[in-house]
C-alpha positions as CSV (number, residue, x, y, z in Angstrom):
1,X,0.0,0.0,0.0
2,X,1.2,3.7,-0.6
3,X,0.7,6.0,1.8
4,X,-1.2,8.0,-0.2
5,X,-4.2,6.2,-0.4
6,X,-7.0,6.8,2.2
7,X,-6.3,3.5,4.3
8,X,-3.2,5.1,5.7
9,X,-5.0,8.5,6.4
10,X,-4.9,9.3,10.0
11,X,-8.5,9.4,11.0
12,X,-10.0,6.4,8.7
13,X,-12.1,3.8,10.6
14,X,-12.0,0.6,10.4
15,X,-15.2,0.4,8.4
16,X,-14.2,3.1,5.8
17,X,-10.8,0.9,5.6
18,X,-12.8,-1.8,5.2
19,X,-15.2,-0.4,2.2
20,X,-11.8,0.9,0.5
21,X,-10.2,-2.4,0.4
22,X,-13.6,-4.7,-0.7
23,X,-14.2,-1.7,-3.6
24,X,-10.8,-1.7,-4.4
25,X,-10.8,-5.0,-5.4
26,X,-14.2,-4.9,-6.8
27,X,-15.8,-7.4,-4.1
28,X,-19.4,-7.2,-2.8
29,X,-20.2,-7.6,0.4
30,X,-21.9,-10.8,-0.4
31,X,-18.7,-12.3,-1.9
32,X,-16.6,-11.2,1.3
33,X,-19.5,-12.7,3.5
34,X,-19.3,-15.9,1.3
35,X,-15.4,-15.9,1.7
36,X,-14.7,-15.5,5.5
37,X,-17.3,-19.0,6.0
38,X,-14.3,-20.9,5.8
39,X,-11.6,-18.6,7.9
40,X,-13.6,-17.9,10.9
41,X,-15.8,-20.2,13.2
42,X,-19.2,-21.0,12.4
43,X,-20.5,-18.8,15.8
44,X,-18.9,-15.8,14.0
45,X,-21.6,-15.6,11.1
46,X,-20.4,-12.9,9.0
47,X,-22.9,-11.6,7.0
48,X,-23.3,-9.0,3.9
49,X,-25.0,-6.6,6.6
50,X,-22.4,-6.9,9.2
51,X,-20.4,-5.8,6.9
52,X,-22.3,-3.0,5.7
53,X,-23.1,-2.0,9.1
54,X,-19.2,-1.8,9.8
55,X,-19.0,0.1,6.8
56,X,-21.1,2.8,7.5
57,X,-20.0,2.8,11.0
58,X,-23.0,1.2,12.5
59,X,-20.5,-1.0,14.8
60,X,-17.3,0.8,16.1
61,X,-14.0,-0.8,16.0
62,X,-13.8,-1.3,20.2
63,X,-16.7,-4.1,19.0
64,X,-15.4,-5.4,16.3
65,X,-14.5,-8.9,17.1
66,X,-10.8,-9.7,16.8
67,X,-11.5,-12.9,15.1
68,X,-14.2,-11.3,12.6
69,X,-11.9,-8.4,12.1
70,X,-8.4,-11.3,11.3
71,X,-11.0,-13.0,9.2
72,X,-11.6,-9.7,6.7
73,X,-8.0,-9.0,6.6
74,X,-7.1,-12.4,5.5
75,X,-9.9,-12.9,2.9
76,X,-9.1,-8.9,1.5
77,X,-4.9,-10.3,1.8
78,X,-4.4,-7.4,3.9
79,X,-3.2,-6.9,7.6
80,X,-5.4,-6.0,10.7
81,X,-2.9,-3.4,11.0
82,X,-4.2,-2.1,7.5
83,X,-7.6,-2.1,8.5
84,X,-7.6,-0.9,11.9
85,X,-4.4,0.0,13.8
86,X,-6.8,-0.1,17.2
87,X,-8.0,-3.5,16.8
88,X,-4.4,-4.6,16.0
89,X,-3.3,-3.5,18.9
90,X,-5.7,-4.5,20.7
91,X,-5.1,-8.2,18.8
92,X,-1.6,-7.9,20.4
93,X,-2.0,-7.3,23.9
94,X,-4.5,-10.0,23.8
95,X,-2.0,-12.2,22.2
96,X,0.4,-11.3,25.2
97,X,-1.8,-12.4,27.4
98,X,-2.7,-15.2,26.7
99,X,1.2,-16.0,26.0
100,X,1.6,-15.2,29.6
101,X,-1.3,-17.0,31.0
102,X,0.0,-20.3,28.8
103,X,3.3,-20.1,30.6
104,X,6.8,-20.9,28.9
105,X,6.7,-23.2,25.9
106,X,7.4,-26.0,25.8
107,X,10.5,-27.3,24.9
């Protein structure tokens, strides 16, 4: 990505991030609904609404889930970072703590 484009603009939500990248590569939401059934569990139903409603803001990033929000990078071959610096981070601190809680690894 070039930092010219509007996903890198300070400011841009994670839905508007989201819209760029599915228009961008000329997707529907339907055909990104259809394409995250097979990354992320079943309980996780991502439909062409939820997306839309992320789109137009409707759900902030605080509730994205982390696992729907990994899921839409993926499918769009993009990072969470990309789409929502936030929800990465907040990806990583919950990565470290469930490193922590886990204990060393095994060797």
């Amino acid at each position: 990505m070039t930092t010219t484009r509007k996903t890198k603009q300070a400011g841009a939500t994670f839905g508007q991030r989201l819209r760029e990248e599915r228009n961008r590569q000329g997707l529907s939401s339907m055909e990104v609904s259809f394409r995250i059934r097979g990354v992320v569990p079943p309980r996780s139903q991502v439909t062409p609404e939820t997306i839309r409603n992320y789109e137009v803001g409707a759900v902030r990033a605080e509730r994205v889930d982390l696992v729907v929000a990994a899921g839409l990078a993926a499918v769009l071959g993009v990072t969470l970072q990309d789409l929502s610096p936030a929800v990465a981070a907040e990806a990583r601190v919950a990565a470290a703590l469930l490193r922590e809680r886990a204990g060393p690894s095994p060797k």
